[in-house]
N, C-alpha and C positions, 0 to 999 in steps of 0.2 A: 449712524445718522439716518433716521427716517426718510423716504425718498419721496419724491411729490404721489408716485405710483403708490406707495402706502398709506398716504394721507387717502386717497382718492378712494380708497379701499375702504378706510375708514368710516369716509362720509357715506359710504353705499350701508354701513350695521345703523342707523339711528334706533331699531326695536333693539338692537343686541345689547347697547349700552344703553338704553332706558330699564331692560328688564334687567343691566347687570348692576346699577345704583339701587334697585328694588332689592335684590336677592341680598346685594353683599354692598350695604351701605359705604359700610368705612373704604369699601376699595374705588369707588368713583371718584375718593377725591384727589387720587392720583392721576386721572383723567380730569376732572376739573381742575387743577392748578398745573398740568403739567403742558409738555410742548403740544400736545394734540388740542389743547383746549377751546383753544381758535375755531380749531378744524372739524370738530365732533362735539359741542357742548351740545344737549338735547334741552334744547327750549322750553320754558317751564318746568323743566326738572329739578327737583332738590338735589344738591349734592350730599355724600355719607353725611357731614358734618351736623347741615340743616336737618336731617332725618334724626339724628343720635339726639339732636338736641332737644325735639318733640318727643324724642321716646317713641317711635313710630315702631311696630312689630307688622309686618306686612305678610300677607298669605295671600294664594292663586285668587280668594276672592278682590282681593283691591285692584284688580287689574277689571275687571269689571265695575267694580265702583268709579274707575279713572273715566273710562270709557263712557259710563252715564253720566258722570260731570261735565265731560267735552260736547258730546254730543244728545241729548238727553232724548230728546225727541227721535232717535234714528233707531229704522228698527232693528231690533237683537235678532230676534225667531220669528221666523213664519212657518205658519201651522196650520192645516185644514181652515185656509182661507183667514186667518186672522194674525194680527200682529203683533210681536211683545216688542218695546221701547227698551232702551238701553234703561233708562230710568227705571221703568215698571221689573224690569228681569233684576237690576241690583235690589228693588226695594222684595223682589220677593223672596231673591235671596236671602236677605237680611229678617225677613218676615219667617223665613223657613229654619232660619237656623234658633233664632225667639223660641220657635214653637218646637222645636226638637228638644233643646235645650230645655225650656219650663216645662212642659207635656212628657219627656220620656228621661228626664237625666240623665243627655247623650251627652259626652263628656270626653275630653282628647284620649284620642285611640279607641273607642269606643266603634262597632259596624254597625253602618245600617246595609241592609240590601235593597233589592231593585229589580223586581220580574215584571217588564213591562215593555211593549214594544215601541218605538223613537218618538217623546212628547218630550215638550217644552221644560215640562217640570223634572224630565230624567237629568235635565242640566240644570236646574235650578238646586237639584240633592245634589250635584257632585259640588256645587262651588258652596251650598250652605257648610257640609260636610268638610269642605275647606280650610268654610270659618270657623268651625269647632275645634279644627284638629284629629277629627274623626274620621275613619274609611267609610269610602263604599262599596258597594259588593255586588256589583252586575252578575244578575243571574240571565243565562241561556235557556228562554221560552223554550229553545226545539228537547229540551233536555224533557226525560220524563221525570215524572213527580218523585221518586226514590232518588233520582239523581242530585235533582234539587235542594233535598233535604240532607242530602249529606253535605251539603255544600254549606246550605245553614248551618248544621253542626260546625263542620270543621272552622268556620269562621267566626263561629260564637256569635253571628249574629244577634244585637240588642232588638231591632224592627227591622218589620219589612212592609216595603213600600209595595203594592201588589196591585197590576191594573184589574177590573172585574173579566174579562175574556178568559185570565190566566187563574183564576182565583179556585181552581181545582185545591190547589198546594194547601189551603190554609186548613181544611180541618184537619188533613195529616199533619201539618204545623204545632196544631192545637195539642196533640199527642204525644209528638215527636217531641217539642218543646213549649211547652208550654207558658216559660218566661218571656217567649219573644212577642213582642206586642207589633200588631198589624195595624198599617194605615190603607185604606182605598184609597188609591188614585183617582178613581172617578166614580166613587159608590161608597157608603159605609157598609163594612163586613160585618158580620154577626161579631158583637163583645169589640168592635173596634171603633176608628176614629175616618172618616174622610178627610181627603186631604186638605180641602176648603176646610171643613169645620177647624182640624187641626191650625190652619193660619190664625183662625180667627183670634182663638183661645191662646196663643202665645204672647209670653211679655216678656220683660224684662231687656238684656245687651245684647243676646245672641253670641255673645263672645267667650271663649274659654281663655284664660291664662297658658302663656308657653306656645302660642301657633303660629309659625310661621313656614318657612316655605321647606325648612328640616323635615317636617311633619310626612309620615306615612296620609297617604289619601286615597289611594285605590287596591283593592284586593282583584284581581282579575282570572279566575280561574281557566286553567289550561292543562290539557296531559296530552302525553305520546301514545304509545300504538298497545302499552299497557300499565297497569295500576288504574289509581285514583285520579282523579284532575288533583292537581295543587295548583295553590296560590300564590298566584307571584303578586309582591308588593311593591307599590308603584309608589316614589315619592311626589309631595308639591313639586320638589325641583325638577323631578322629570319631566313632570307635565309644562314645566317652565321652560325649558330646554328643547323639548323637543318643539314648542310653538316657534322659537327662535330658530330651529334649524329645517320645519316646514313652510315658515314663513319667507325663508331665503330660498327653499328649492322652488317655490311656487311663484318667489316674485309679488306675492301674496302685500296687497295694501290693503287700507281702508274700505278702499273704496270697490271691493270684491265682493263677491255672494255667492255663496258655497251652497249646494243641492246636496244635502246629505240623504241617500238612501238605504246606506248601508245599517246595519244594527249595529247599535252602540253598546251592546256587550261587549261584544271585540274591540279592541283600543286602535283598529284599521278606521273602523265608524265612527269612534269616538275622540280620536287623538290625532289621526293625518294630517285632518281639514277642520273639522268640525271646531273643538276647542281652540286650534290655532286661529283660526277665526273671529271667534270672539275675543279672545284677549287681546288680538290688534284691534278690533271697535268695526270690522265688516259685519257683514250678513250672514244668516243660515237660513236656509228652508229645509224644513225636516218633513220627510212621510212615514209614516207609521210603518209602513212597512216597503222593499222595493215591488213594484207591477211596471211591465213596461210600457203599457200606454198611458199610466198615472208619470213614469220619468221623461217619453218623449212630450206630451204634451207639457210639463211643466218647465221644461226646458225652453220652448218654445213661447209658452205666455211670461214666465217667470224671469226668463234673461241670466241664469246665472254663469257667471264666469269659470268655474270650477265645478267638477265632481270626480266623486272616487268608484269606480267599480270595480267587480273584482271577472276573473273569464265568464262565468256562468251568467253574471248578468248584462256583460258585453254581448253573447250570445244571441238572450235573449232579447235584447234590442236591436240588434241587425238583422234577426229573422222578423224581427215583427212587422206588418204590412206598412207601417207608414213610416218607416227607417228610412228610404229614398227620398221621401217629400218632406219631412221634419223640419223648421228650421232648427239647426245647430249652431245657428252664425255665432253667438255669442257667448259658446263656450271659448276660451285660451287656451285650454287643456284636460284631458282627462284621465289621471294618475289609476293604474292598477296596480294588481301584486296578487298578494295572500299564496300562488300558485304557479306554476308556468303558466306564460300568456302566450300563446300561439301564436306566431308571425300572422297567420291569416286574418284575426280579431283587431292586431296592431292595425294591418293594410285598412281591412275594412271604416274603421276610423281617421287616421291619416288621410284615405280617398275623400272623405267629407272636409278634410281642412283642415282638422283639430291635431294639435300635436300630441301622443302620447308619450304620460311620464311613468316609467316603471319603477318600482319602489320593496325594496327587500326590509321586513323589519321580524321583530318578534313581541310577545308577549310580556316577553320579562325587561325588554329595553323601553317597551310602551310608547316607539317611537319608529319611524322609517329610518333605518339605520343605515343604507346609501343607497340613492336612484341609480338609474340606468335609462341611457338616453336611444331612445326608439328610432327604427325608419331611418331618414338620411341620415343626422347624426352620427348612428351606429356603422354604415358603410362606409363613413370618412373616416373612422377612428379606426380601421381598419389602418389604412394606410399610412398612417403617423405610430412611428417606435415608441418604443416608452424613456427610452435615454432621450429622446429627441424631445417628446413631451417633456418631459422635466426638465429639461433645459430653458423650456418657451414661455411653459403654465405661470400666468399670474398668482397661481397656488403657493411658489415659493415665498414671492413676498407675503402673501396673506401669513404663512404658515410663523415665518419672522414677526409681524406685525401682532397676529393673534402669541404669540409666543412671548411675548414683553406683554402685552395684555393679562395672559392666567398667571405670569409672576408675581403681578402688581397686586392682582385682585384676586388667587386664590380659586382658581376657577376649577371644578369640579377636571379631574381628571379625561383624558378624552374629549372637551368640550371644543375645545380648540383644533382638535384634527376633526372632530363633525363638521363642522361651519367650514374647514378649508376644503373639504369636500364638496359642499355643497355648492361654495363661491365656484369651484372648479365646476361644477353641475351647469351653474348659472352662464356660466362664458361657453359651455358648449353647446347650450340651446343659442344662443347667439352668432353662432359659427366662429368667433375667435379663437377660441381653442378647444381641445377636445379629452374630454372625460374617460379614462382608463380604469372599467371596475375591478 
């Protein structure tokens, strides 16, 4: 029998099961007709049923499509002082994929790449590319031009998207591969297309047959201490999934606004904060690149509630002269990793008030795959055993409650001890109970 403490559990996932009737239609409607339905129906949502019946095939883009229907007018990105609409970001999506699609006969499974430092439009390719069914292929600006091009090779890249700063690559492109056709992000290249022009010129559905959220969508390359970088492949679901299970560590609503200054090559800049973000329907401001008086001042006029740093850039903002006088008020938290994070960088931050969230993930999970709770938290969880915590942890009911959940609905293996993880994350920023990594 489900206990009131399950139900209550329940009602704290309302994105968990909105994005689990998205993913996996048919199994919401076991949640819809069943005893929790009372207690967790998501408002305005279709059940499998209603979905099956429209014939509805959903991919990571319709979550942005949702988000410009609710709220149309609220802004998506902010960017060198300007602002994209939830509206304007779906519709350019939807504009980008037209134009991909009629302009280059991008086609499911199909790469494009991406060498361009943090703009509006590096997230308008990964959701059009979405809606195709197609990958994308974040390339590493610090990389040299030989490095680059292997990377093109190895991913068979179709096009590449290339801001003009970076545009060394292309006539070695030209040679190297000759097939692969070039758009300027914000210039036309010799023998190419601008990205503007390219909008213009598109028509038709934007849509491929077969895409949904199974689909392969990010190539991300990465290597160890020798060889080649390879490509780990990132699915829709993971980028699904892992928004689900950043959105619980962060506490992350609507009504948040993420400062992303990290590069969005790495799925740290791209997938911690950033993306989960959007597809809840918050805020992003993106800087092309990190500076640390371009992050304290924008923290300070901008207000945002979140960002991700990693040591080196914590560093560089507590050395910088106006680190003491900044206002920080209105950060909640600010989530590191990538590295060890030096107790000293933790203090330093916590002494301002903000609470630090530490976060372990990788490349090939494309997700923070468990925090680690900084400062006080971490000296109390000293003193509590681990037989003692499990005895206490609201974890266990989650773990029960989540556990009738992926029977019902089929849920990707491991999804269910992620989210109980991170409920357990959640109650130890709270001081109820305490997180054991």
């Amino acid at each position: 029998m489900t206990s009131a403490a399950d139900l209550k559990f329940l009602r704290h996932l309302p994105n968990f099961l909105q994005e689990l009737q998205i993913e996996k239609p048919h199994a919401y409607d076991h949640i819809a007709r069943g005893p929790f339905a009372s207690e967790v129906r998501v408002e305005g949502a279709a059940t499998g049923h209603e979905l099956r019946k429209r014939g509805t095939s959903v991919d990571l883009s319709d979550l942005i499509d949702r988000n410009a229907a609710f709220a149309p007018d609220k802004a998506a990105l902010r960017f060198d002082g300007t602002a994209l609409s939830y509206a304007d970001f779906s519709a350019r999506i939807a504009a980008t994929a037209r134009a991909l699609k009629s302009g280059f006969a991008i086609g499911r499974g199909d790469r494009v790449a991406i060498l361009a430092t943090n703009h509006p439009d590096y997230l308008v390719l990964l959701y059009a590319c979405a809606r195709l069914g197609a990958l994308l292929v974040p390339l590493n600006w610090r990389l040299a031009v030989p490095e680059q091009l292997f990377i093109l090779r190895d991913a068979a890249v179709k096009a590449l998207v290339v801001e003009q700063a970076l545009a060394a690559i292309v006539p070695e492109l030209a040679k190297a591969r000759p097939d692969t056709r070039v758009i300027g992000l914000d210039f036309a290249p010799p023998g190419g297309f601008s990205f503007a022009d390219l909008l213009k010129a598109g028509s038709g559905d934007g849509r491929n047959p077969h895409v949904d959220f199974s689909c392969p969508l990010l190539i991300v390359y990465t290597s160890g201490t020798t060889g080649r970088p390879k490509g780990a492949v990132l699915r829709q679901d993971a980028l699904l999934w892992n928004a689900v299970m950043s959105q619980h560590m962060h506490d992350m609503t609507a009504a948040d606004h993420v400062l992303t200054v990290l590069p969005m090559f790495h799925v740290g800049g791209l997938n911690i904060q950033t993306t989960p973000a959007l597809q809840l329907g918050a805020t992003v401001t993106l800087h092309a690149r990190f500076t640390p008086d371009h992050t304290l001042a924008a923290i300070a006029a901008d207000r945002p509630s979140l960002t991700l740093l990693v040591p080196a850039t914590i560093q560089a903002l507590i050395e910088h002269p106006q680190w003491a006088t900044s206002d920080l008020t209105s950060l909640r938290a600010v989530s590191t990793g990538s590295t060890q994070v030096p107790q000293k960088l933790v203090d330093a931050i916590m002494a301002r008030g903000i609470p630090v969230l530490q976060v372990y993930g990788s490349t090939e999970i494309g997700r923070p795959a468990r925090p680690r709770v900084r400062g006080e938290d971490r000296r109390r969880r000293r003193r509590r055993s681990r037989r003692g915590y499990a005895r206490r942890s609201p974890g266990a009911r989650a773990q029960r409650v989540l556990r009738i959940l992926g029977q019902r609905s089929g849920l990707p293996r491991g999804a269910a001890r992620g989210l109980v993880s991170y409920r357990r994350y959640r109650h130890a920023r709270s001081g109820r109970t305490l997180f054991h990594p």
